[in-house]
N, C-alpha and C positions, 0 to 999 in steps of 0.2 A: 457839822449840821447836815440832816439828810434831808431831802426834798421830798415830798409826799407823794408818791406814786397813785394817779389818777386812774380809778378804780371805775368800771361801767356793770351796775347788776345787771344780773343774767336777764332779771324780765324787762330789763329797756334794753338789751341786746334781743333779744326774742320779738321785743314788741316792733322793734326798727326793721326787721329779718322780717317780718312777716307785714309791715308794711309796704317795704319792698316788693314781696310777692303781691301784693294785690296791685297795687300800682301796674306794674307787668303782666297780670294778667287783663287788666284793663288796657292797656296799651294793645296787647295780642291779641285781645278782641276788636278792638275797633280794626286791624290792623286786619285779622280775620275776614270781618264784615266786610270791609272794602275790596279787599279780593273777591270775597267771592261774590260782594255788587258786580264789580269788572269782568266776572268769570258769566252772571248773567247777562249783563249788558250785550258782552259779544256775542252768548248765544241768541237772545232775542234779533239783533243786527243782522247774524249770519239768515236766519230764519226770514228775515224780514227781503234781503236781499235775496234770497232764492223766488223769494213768491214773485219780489220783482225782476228777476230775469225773466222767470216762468212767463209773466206778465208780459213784459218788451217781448218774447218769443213769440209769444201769442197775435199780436199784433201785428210782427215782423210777417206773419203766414196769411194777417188780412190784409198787408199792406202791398204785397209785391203782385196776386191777378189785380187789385185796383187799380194800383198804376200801369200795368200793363194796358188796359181797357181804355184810361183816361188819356195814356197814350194814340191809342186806335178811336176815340173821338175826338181827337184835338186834331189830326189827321184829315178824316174824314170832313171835318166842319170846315177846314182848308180847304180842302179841293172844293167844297158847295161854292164857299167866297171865289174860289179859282176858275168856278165853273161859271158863274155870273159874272166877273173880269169878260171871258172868251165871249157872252153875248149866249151861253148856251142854256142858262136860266135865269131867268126875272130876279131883280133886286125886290119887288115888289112880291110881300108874302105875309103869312102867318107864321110869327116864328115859333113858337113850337111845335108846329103843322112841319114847319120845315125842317126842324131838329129832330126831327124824331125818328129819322134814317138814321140818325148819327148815333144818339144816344140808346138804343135798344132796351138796355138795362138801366136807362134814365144816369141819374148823377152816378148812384153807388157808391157811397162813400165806404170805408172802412169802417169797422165796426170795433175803433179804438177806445182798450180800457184804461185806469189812469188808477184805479180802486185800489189795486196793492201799494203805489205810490203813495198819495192823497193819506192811505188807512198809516203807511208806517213813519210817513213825516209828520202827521195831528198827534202821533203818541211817543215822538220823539227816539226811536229807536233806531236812527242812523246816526245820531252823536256821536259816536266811538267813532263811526268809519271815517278813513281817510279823506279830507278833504275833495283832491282832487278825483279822486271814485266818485264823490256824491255829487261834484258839479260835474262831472259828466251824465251822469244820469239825469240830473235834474237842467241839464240840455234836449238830452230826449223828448222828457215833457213838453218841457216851450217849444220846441219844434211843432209838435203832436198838437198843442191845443191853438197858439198862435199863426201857428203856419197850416197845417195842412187840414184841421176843422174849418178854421175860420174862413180861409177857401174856399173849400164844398158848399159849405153854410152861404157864404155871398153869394155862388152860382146859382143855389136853388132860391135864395131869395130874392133877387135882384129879378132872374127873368121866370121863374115861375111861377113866382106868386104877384108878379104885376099886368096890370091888366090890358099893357101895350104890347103883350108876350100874345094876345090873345084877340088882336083886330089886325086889319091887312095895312102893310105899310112898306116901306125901304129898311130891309132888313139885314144888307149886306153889314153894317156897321157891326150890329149887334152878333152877328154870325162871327165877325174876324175879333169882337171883342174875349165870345164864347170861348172860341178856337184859342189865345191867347191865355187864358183863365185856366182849362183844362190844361194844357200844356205847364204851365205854373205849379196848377194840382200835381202833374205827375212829376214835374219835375221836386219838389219839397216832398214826398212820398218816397222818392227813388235816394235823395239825402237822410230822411228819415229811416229808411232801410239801413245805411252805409252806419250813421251815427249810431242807430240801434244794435247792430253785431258787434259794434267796440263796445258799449256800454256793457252788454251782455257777458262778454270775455273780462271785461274787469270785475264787474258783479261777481260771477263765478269763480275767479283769481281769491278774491276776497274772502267771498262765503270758505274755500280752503286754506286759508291761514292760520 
C-alpha cells in the first residue's frame, strides 16, 4: 500500500513566498524608520548641544570681568566698615551716598542667557544624550538662575529699591551685610566659571561622537 505524497500548488507556494516578502519588507521599513528616527535624533542633539556650549561660552566671558569687579567691591565695602571700626568714619550715613565709592559701575550683574537651554529641553531634543552629560549641564543652569541671579537680584532689591537705602542712619550693618553678599556673588560666579568649562568639554565630547 503506498502512502500519498503531499502535494503544495505552485500558487500557495508563490502566494506563501510572496507573503513572506511583504511581511519583511514591512518589518525593514519600520526597522528603516527607526534608524533613521535615531540618525535624526542625534543630529538634532548634537545641534542643540553646540548652541549650548556656544551659549555656557558666552556667559563664561560675561562671567569672569563680573566677578572680578564684584570681587573689588566686596573689598572696598570692607575697608569703609574697617574704616568706621578705626573711628576714621561715621557709622552715621546715607547708604547709597556711601556705596557709591564702592560700586562705580553699580551692581552689574552678568548678562546670563539660559535661551538655547530652556529652547532645546521644551522640544525635547537631549533625550538621546547621555544622562550624566545632561545633569551636568542642567547644573550649570541651577547654579545660573538659583545661585548667582537670585543674588544680584536680592542686592539690588533689598538696598536699592528700599527707602531706608535713602535717609541718614547707622549704616555700618548694612555696609558689612553688603560686603558679605557681594562676596557671595563673586564667590558662586567664580564656581559657576569652574562648573561651566567642565560642562562645555563634555557638551563638545559629545556633539563628536
Amino acid at each position: 500500500m503506498t502512502t500519498p505524497r503531499l502535494t503544495i500548488a505552485p500558487w500557495l507556494a508563490r502566494a506563501v513566498l510572496e507573503a513572506a516578502l511583504i511581511v519583511f519588507a514591512v518589518v525593514l521599513g519600520f526597522v528603516v524608520n527607526e534608524w533613521r528616527g535615531e540618525v535624526q535624533a542625534q543630529e538634532r542633539a548634537r545641534e542643540s548641544l553646540a548652541r549650548i556650549a556656544d551659549e555656557m561660552q558666552a556667559n563664561v566671558d560675561e562671567l569672569e570681568p563680573a566677578r572680578d569687579y564684584h570681587r573689588t567691591v566686596a573689598a572696598s565695602l570692607r575697608e569703609t566698615v574697617a574704616q568706621m571700626d578705626r573711628g576714621e568714619l561715621s557709622v552715621q550715613g546715607v547708604l547709597i551716598e556711601t556705596m557709591m565709592a564702592s560700586i562705580p559701575r553699580g551692581v552689574s550683574p552678568p548678562g546670563l542667557s539660559d535661551i538655547a537651554w530652556e529652547y532645546a529641553a521644551s522640544r525635547g531634543e537631549l533625550d538621546v544624550v547621555a544622562y550624566e552629560d545632561i545633569s551636568l549641564i542642567a547644573q550649570v543652569y541651577s547654579v545660573q538662575e538659583v545661585g548667582v541671579e537670585t543674588t544680584w537680584r536680592t542686592i539690588a532689591e533689598t538696598f536699592f529699591r528700599s527707602a531706608d537705602s535713602l535717609r541718614e542712619r547707622d549704616i555700618r550693618a548694612d555696609l558689612l551685610f553688603m560686603a558679605m553678599a557681594f562676596s557671595e556673588l563673586a564667590s558662586q560666579e567664580d564656581y559657576l566659571v569652574q562648573v561651566s568649562g567642565e560642562a562645555i568639554l563634555v557638551a563638545r565630547a559629545a556633539i563628536a561622537q
